[in-house]
BALOBA-1460 file (C-alpha; in Angstrom, 3 decimals):
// residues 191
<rec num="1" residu="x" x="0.000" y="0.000" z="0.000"/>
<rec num="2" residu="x" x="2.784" y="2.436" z="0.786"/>
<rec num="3" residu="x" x="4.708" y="1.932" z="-2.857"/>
<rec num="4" residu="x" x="1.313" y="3.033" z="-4.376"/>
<rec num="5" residu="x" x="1.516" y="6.415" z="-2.375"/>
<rec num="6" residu="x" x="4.413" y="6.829" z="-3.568"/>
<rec num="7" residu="x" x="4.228" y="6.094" z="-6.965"/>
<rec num="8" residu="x" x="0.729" y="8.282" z="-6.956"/>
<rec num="9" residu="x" x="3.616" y="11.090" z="-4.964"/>
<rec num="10" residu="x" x="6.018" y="10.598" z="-7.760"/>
<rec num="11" residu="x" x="3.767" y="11.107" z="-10.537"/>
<rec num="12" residu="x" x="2.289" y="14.546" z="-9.399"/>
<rec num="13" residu="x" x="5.609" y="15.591" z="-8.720"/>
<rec num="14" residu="x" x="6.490" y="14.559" z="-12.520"/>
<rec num="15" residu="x" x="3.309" y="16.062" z="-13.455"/>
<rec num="16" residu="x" x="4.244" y="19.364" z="-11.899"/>
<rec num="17" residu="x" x="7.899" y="19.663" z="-12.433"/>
<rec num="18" residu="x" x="6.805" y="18.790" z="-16.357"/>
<rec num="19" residu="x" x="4.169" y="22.273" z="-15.829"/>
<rec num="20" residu="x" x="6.944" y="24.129" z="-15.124"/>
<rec num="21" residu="x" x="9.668" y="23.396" z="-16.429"/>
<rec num="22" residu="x" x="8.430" y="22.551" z="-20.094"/>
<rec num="23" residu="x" x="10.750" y="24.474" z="-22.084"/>
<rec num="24" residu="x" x="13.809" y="22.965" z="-20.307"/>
<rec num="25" residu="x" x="12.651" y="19.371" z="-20.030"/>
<rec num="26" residu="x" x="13.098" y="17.293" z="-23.373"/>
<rec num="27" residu="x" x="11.715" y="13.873" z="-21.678"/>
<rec num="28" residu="x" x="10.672" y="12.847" z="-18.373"/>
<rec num="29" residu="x" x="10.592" y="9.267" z="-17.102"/>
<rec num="30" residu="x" x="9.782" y="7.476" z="-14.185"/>
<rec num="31" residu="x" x="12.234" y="4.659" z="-13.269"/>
<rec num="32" residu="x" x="11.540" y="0.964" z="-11.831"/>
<rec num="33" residu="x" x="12.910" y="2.233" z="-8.562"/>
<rec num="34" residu="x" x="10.934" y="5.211" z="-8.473"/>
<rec num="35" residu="x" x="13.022" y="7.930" z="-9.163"/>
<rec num="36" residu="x" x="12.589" y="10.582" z="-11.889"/>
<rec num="37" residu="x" x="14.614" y="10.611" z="-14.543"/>
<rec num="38" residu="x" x="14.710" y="13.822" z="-16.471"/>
<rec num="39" residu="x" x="16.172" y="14.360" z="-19.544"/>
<rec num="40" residu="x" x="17.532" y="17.737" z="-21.069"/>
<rec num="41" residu="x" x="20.058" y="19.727" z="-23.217"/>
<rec num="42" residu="x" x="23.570" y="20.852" z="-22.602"/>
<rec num="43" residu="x" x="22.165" y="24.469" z="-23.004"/>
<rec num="44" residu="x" x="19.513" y="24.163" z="-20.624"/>
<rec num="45" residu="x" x="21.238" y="22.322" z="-17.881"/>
<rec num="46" residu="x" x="22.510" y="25.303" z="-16.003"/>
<rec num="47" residu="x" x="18.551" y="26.686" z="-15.767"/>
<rec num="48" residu="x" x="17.192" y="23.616" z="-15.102"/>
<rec num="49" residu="x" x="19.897" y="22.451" z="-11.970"/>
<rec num="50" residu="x" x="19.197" y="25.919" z="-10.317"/>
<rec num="51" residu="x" x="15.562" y="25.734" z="-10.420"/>
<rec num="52" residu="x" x="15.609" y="22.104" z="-9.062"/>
<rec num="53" residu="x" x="18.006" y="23.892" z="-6.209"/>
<rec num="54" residu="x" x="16.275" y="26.539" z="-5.076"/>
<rec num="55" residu="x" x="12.426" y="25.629" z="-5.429"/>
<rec num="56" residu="x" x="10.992" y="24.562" z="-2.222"/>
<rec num="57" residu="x" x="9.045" y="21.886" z="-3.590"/>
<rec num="58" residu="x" x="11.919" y="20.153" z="-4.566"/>
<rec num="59" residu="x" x="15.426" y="21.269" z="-2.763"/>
<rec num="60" residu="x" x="17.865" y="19.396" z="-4.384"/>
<rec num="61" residu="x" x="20.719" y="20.959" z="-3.123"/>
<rec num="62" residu="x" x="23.262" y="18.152" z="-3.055"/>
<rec num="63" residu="x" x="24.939" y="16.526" z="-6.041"/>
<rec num="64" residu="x" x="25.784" y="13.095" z="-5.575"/>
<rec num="65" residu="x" x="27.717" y="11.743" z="-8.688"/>
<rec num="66" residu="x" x="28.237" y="12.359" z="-12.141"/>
<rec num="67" residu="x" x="27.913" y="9.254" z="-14.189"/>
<rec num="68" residu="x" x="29.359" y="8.826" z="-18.063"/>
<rec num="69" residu="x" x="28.583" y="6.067" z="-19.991"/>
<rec num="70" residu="x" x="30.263" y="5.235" z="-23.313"/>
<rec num="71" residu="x" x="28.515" y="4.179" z="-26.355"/>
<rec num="72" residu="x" x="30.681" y="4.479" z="-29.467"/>
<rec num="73" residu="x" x="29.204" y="4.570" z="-32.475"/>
<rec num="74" residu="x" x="26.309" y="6.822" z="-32.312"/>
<rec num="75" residu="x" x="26.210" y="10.588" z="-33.016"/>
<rec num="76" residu="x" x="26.023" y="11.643" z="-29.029"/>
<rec num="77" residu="x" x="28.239" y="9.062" z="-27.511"/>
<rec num="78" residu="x" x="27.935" y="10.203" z="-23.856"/>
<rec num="79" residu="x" x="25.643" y="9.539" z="-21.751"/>
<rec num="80" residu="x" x="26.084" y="11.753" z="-18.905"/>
<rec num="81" residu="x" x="23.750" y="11.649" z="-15.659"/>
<rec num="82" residu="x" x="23.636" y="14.081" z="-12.985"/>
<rec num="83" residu="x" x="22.428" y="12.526" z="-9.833"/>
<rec num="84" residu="x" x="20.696" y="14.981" z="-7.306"/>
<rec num="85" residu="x" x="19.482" y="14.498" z="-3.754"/>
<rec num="86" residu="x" x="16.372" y="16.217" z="-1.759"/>
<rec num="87" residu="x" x="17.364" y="16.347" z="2.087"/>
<rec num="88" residu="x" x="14.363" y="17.747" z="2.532"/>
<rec num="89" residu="x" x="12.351" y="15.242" z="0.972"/>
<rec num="90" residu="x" x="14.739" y="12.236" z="1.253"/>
<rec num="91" residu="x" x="14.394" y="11.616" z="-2.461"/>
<rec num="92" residu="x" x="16.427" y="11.483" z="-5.867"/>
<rec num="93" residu="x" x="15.999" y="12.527" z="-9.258"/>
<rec num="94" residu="x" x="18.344" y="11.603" z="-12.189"/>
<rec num="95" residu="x" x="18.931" y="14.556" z="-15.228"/>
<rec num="96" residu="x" x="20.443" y="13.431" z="-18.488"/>
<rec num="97" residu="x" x="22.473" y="14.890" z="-21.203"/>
<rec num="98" residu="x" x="23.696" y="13.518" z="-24.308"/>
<rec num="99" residu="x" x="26.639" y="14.908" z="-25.468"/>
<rec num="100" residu="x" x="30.039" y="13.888" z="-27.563"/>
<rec num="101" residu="x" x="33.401" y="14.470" z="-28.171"/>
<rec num="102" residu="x" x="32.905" y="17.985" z="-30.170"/>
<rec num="103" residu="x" x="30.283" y="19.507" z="-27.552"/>
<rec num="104" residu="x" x="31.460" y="21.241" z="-24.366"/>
<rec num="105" residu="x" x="29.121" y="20.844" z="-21.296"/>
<rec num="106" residu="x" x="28.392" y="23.712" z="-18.780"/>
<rec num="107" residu="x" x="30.288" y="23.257" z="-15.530"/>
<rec num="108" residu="x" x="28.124" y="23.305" z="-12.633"/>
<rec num="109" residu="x" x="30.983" y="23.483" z="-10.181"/>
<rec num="110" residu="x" x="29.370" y="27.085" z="-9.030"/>
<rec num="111" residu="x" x="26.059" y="25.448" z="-8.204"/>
<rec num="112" residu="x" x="27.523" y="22.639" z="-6.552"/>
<rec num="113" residu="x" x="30.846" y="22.482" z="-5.088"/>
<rec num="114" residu="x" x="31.290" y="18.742" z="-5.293"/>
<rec num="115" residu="x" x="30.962" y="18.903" z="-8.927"/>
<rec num="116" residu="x" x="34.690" y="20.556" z="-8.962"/>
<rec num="117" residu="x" x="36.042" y="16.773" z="-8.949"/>
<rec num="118" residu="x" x="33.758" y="15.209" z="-10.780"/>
<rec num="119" residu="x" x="33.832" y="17.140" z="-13.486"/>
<rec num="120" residu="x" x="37.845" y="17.356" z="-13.587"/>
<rec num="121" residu="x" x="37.391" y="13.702" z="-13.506"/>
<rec num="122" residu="x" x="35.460" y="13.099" z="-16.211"/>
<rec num="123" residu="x" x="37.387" y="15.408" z="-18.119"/>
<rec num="124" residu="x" x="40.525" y="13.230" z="-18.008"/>
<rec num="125" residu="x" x="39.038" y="9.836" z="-18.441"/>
<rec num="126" residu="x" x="36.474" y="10.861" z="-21.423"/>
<rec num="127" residu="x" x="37.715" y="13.794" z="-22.711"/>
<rec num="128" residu="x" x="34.311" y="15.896" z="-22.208"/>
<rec num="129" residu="x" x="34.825" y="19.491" z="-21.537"/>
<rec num="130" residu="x" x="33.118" y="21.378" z="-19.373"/>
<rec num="131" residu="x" x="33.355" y="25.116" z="-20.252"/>
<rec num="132" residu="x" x="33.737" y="27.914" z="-17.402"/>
<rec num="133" residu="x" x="35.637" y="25.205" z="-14.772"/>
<rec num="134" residu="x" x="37.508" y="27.433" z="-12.984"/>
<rec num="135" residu="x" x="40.328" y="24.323" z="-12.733"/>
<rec num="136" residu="x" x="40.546" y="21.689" z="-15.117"/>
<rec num="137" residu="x" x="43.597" y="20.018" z="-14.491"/>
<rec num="138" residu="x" x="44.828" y="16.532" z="-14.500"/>
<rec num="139" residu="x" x="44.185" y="14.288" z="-10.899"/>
<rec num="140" residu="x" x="44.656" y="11.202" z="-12.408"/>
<rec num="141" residu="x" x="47.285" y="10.736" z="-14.919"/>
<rec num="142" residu="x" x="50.631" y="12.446" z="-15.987"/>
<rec num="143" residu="x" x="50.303" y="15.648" z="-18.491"/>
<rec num="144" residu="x" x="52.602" y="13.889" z="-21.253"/>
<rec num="145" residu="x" x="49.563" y="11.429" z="-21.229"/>
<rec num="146" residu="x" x="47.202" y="12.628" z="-23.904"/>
<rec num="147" residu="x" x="44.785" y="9.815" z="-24.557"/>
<rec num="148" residu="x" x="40.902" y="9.762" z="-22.355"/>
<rec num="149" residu="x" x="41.896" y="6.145" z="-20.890"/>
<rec num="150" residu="x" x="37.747" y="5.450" z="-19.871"/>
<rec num="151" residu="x" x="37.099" y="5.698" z="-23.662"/>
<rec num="152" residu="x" x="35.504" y="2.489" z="-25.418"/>
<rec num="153" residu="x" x="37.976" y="3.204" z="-28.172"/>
<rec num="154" residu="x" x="41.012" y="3.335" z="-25.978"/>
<rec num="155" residu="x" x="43.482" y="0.590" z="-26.923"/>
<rec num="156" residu="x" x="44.176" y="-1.978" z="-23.604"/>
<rec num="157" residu="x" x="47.666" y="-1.842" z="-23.875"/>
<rec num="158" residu="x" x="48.316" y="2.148" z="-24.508"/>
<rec num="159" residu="x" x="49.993" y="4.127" z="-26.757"/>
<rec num="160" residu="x" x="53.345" y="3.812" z="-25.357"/>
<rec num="161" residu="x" x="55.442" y="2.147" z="-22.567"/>
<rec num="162" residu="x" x="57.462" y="3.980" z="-19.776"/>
<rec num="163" residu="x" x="60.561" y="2.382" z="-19.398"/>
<rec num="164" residu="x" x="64.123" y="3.641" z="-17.491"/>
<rec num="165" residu="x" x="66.979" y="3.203" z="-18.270"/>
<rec num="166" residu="x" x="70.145" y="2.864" z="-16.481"/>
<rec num="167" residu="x" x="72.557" y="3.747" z="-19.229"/>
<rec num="168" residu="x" x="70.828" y="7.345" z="-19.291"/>
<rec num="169" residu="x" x="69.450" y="7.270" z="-15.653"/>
<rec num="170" residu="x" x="66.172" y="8.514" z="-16.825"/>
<rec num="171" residu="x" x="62.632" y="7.286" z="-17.751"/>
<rec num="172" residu="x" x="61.876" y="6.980" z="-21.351"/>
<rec num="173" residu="x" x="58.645" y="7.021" z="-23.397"/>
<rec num="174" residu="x" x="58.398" y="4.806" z="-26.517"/>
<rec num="175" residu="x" x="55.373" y="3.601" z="-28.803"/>
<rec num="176" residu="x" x="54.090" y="0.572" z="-27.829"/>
<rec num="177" residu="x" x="54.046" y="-2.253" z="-30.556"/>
<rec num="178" residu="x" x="51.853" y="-5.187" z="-30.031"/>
<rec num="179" residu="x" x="53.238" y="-8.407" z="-31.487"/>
<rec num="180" residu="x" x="50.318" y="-10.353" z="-32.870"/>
<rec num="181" residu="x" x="52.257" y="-13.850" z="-32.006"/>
<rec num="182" residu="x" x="54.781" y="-14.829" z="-30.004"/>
<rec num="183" residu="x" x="56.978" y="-17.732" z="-30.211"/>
<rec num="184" residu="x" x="57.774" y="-19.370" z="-27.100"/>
<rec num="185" residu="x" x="60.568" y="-22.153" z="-26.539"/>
<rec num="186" residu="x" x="58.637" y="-24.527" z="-23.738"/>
<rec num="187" residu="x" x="62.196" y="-25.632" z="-22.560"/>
<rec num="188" residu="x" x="62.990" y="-22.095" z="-21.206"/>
<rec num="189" residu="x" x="59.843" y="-19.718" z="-21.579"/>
<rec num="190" residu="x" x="61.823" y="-16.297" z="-20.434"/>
<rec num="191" residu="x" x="64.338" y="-16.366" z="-23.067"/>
């Protein structure tokens, strides 16, 4: 009896965010688990985020994550979902953008302050930028590393290898060559 209240809840919520907010909401959904699942553009995401913030019907003032998914092949590979909490209402709502490797997303690091990592995160593993970050710098990887390693179309074994040397007492980078077969002698396997 209780999940029908809330699903009834969930649906005049939809129903009036949708009033609202129609010129910023491109689809609305609600998901098995009962959350909403909003989806917009990269231009209206700023617009939309603020008014889910401050209105006091819904008070989503905390960002939890920032989730990219991959999908090569299709004309907006990214799949990026902003995942918002209401303390007030102990409830979630999901907003989606579809973006790809040309498009730069609005950084919402201003509206929330967790979004500073996230976004510089994302950044270096998929290669989305995220225009007016006040610091989008590396976290992960070294700057002479210029591939988005969380890409589908990211090669397993790299680019190139790292390797030092003790003749020149230095590291070295070289391209990395696969060999498509190796030969092994089974009497000694590491020569």
């Amino acid at each position: 009896m209780q999940s029908k209240k809330i699903i009834k809840f969930k649906f005049i919520q939809a129903w009036d965010l949708l009033k609202k907010l129609q010129n910023f909401i491109e689809k609305i959904k609600l998901t098995n688990k009962n959350f909403l699942r909003i989806q917009t553009t990269h231009k209206k995401l700023i617009p939309l985020l603020t008014f889910l913030q401050k209105d006091s019907f819904s008070k989503y003032n905390t960002l939890i994550d920032i989730v990219v998914t991959d999908t090569p092949g299709k004309l907006y590979r990214f799949i990026i979902n902003y995942v918002l909490y209401s303390h007030k209402f102990n409830d979630r709502i999901y907003i989606t953008v579809y973006s790809n490797e040309i498009l730069w997303i609005p950084s919402i690091s201003k509206l929330f302050y967790s979004a500073n990592w996230l976004e510089r995160e994302i950044w270096e593993s998929f290669g989305i930028m995220f225009y007016n970050h006040t610091n989008l710098q590396r976290l992960l990887a070294d700057y002479g590393f210029l591939a988005c390693y969380l890409r589908k179309d990211f090669p397993l074994s790299g680019f190139s290898t790292l390797r030092y040397y003790e003749k020149n007492k230095r590291f070295i980078y070289k391209p990395f060559k696969q060999v498509k077969f190796r030969k092994f002698n089974f009497l000694n396997v590491w020569k």
